[in-house]
C-alpha positions in Angstrom: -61.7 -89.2 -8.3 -61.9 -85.8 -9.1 -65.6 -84.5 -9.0 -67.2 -80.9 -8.7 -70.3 -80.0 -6.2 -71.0 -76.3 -7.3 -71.0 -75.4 -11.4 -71.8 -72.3 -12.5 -72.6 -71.1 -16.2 -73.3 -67.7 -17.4 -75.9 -66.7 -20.0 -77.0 -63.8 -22.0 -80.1 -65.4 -23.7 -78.5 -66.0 -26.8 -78.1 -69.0 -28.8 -74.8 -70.0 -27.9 -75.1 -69.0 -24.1 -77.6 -71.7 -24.1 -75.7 -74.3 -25.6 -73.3 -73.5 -22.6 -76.5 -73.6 -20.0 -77.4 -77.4 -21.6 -73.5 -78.1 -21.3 -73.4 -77.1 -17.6 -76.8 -78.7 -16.7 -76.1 -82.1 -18.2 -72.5 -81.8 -16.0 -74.0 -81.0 -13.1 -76.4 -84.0 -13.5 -73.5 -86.9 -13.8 -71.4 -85.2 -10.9 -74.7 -84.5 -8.6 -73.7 -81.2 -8.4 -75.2 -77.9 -7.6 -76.0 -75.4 -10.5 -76.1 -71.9 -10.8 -77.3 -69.7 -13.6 -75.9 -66.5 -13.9 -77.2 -63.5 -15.9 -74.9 -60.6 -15.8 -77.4 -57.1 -16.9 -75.8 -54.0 -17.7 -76.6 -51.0 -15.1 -74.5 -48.5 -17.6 -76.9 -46.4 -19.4 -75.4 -44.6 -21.8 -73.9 -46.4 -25.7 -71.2 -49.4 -24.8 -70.1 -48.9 -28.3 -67.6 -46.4 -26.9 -66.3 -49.4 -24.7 -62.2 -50.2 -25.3 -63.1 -53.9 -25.8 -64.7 -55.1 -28.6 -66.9 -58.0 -27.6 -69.0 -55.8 -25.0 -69.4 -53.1 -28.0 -71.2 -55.8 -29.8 -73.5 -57.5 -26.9 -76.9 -56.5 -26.3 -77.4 -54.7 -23.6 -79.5 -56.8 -20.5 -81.4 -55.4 -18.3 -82.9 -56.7 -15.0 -86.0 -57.6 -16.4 -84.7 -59.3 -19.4 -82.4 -61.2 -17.2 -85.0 -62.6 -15.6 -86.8 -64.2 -19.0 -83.6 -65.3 -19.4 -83.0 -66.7 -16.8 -86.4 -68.2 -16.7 -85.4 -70.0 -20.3 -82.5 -71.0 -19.2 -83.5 -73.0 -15.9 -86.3 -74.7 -18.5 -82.9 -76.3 -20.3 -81.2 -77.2 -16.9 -84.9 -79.4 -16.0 -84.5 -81.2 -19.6 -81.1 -82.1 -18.8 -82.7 -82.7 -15.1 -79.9 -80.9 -13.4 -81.3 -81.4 -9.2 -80.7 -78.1 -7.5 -80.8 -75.0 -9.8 -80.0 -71.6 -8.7 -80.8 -69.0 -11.0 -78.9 -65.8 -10.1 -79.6 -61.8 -12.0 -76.6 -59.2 -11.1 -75.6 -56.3 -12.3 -72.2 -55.7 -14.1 -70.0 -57.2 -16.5 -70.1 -60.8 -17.6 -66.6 -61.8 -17.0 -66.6 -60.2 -13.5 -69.7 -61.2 -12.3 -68.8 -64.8 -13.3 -65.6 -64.4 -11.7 -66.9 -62.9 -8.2 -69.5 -66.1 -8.2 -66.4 -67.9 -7.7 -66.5 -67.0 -3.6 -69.6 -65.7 -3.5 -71.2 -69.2 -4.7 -68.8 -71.9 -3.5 -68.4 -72.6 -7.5 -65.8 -75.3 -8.0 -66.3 -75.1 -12.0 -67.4 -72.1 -14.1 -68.7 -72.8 -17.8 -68.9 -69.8 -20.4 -69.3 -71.1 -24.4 -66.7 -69.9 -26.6 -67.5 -67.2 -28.6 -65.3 -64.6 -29.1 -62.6 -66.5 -28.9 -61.5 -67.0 -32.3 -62.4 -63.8 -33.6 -60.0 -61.3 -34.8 -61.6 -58.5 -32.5 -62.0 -61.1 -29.5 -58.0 -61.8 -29.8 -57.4 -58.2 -30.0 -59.5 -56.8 -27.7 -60.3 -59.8 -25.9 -63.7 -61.4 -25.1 -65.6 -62.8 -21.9 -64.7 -66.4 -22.2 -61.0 -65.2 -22.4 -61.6 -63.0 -19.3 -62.9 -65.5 -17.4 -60.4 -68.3 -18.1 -57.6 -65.7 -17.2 -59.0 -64.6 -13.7 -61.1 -67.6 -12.3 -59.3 -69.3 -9.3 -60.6 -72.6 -10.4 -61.8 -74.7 -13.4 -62.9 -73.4 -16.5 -65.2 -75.1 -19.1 -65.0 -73.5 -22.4 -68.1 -75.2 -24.7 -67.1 -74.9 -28.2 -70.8 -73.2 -29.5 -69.5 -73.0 -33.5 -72.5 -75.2 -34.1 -74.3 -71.8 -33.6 -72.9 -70.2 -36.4 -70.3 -68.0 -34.9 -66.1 -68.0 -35.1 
């Protein structure tokens, strides 16, 4: 039976990252495995609406201390859906990557991102995180479809 033991899901704080968080948690729960939250902050300080790609002109910038409110809401979701260990990780740099690095740096046999972006015009042009992450993750990728959220 095929079966993970480490998940890991990023989240920004917003709506649909938390749909993803719940996602993870409850998935972790059935298979008994390890979670880890990840919260990618932004050390750049200048605008990231000069940025080539699209999606990162348009996210809000975290920082560390954000991250950690966020991070802080977002383990509160993994105990409803009573996920056992939790990890909740803050690092600096860009989603995809930082998601992506956890890989090795983790153990993470599954990452889980929600899916926005992906169906957007900009997002297929200029591609998006979830897309990112599904292209250069050496293992399993959950994409949570977070529409319900009122996004494309």
């Amino acid at each position: 039976m095929h079966t993970y033991h480490s998940i890991a899901v990023g989240t920004d704080g917003s709506a649909t990252s938390m749909v993803a968080v719940r996602a993870a948690a409850s998935l972790a729960r059935v298979y008994g495995a390890e979670l880890t939250i990840i919260c990618a902050h932004y050390t750049a300080s200048g605008s990231m609406l000069n940025s080539t790609n699209a999606e990162l002109s348009r996210v809000d910038i975290v920082t560390a201390t954000n991250a950690r409110d966020i991070l802080s809401k977002a383990e509160e979701i993994a105990r409803e859906e009573e996920a056992g260990k939790v990890n909740l990780v803050s690092k600096g740099g860009q989603p995809a990557s930082v998601l992506v690095e956890a890989v090795s740096e983790y153990g993470v046999d599954l990452l889980v991102v929600g899916n926005k972006g992906m169906r957007s015009m900009a997002g297929r042009i200029f591609g998006n995180i979830p897309g990112n992450v599904a292209k250069k993750a050496p293992v399993d990728v959950m994409l949570v479809d977070t529409r319900a959220e009122g996004h494309d």
